[in-house]
C-alpha positions in Angstrom: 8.7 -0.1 5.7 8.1 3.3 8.5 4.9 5.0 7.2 4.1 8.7 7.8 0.3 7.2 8.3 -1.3 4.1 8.4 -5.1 3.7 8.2 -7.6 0.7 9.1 -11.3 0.5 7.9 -13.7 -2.4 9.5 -14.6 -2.9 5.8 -13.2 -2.4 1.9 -14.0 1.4 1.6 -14.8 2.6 5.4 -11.3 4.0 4.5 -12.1 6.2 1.4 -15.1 7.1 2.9 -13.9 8.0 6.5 -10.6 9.4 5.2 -9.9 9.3 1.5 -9.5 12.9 1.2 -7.0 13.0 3.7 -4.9 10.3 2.5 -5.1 11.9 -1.2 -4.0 15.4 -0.2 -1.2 13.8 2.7 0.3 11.6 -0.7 -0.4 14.7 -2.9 2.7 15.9 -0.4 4.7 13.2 -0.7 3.7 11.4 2.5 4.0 7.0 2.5 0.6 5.9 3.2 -0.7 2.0 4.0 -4.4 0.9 4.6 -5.4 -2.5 6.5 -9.1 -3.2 6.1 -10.2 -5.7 8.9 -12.5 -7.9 7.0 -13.4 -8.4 3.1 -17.2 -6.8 3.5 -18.3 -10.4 2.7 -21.9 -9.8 4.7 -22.5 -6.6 2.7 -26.0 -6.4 1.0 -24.8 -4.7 -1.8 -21.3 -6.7 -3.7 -19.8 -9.5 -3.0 -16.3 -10.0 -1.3 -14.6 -10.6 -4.4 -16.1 -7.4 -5.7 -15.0 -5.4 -3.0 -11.0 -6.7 -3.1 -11.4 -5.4 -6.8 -12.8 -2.2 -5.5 -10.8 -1.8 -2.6 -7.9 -2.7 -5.1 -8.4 0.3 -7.4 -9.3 2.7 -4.9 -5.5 1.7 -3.2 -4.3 2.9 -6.8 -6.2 6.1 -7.3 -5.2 7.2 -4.0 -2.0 6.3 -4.7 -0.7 4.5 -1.0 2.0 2.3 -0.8 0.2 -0.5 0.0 -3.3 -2.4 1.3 -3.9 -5.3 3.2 -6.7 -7.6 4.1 -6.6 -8.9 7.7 -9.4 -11.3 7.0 -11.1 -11.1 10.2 -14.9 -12.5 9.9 -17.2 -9.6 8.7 -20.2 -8.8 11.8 -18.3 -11.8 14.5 -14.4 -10.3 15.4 -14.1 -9.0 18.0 -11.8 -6.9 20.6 -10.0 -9.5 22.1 -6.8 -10.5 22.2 -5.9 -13.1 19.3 -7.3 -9.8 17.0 -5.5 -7.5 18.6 -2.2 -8.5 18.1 -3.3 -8.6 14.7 -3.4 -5.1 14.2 -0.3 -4.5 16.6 1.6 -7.0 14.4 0.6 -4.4 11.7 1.8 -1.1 13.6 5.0 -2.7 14.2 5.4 -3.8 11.0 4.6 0.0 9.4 5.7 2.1 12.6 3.4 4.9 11.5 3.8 8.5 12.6 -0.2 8.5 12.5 -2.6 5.8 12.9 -5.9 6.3 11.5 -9.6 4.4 12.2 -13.0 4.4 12.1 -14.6 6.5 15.0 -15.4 4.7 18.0 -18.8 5.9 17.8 -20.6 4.5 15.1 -23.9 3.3 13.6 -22.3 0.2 12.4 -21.2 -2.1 15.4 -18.0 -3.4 13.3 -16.6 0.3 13.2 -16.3 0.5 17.2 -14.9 -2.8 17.5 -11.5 -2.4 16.6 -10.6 0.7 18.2 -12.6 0.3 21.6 
């Protein structure tokens, strides 16, 4: 499926939080949107994981993409290397998006940074 934009979060909501409002006004114009979240959140304080794929799982639906996956990388321990980079390159191929979409390199939370530096 070729996307118009694909979008990864670290964790279940960096996306909505980082983007949301984009991806709700860019499929308010009829563009395909996907969104691959990194890990489940599982070392969150607040939640479990199994709460956040629920979460993660209705916020897909309100924003109305055409799809979200779960990479499962280990929440706090992947890093930039590259067994989990061709994870995500498996995933551009896949989508061929016109725009990709991630957290900012420059973050308070050293997951964000890791999967775009």
């Amino acid at each position: 499926m070729k996307l118009d934009i694909l979008a990864f979060g670290a964790h279940p909501d960096d996306v909505e939080l980082g983007c949301g409002g984009t991806i709700a006004k860019e499929v308010a114009f009829g563009k395909k949107i996907g969104i691959v979240d990194l890990t489940r959140g599982e070392l969150g304080t607040r939640g479990t994981a199994e709460i956040r794929d629920k979460e993660s799982e209705a916020a897909a639906k309100i924003l109305g993409v055409q799809f979200r996956e779960n990479l499962n990388m280990r929440d706090g321990f992947f890093i930039n290397d590259e067994a989990h980079q061709l994870k995500v390159i498996q995933m551009i191929r896949k989508y061929q998006p016109e725009i990709v979409l991630c957290n900012a390199v420059d973050d308070r939370h050293i997951d964000h940074g890791k999967g775009v530096n």
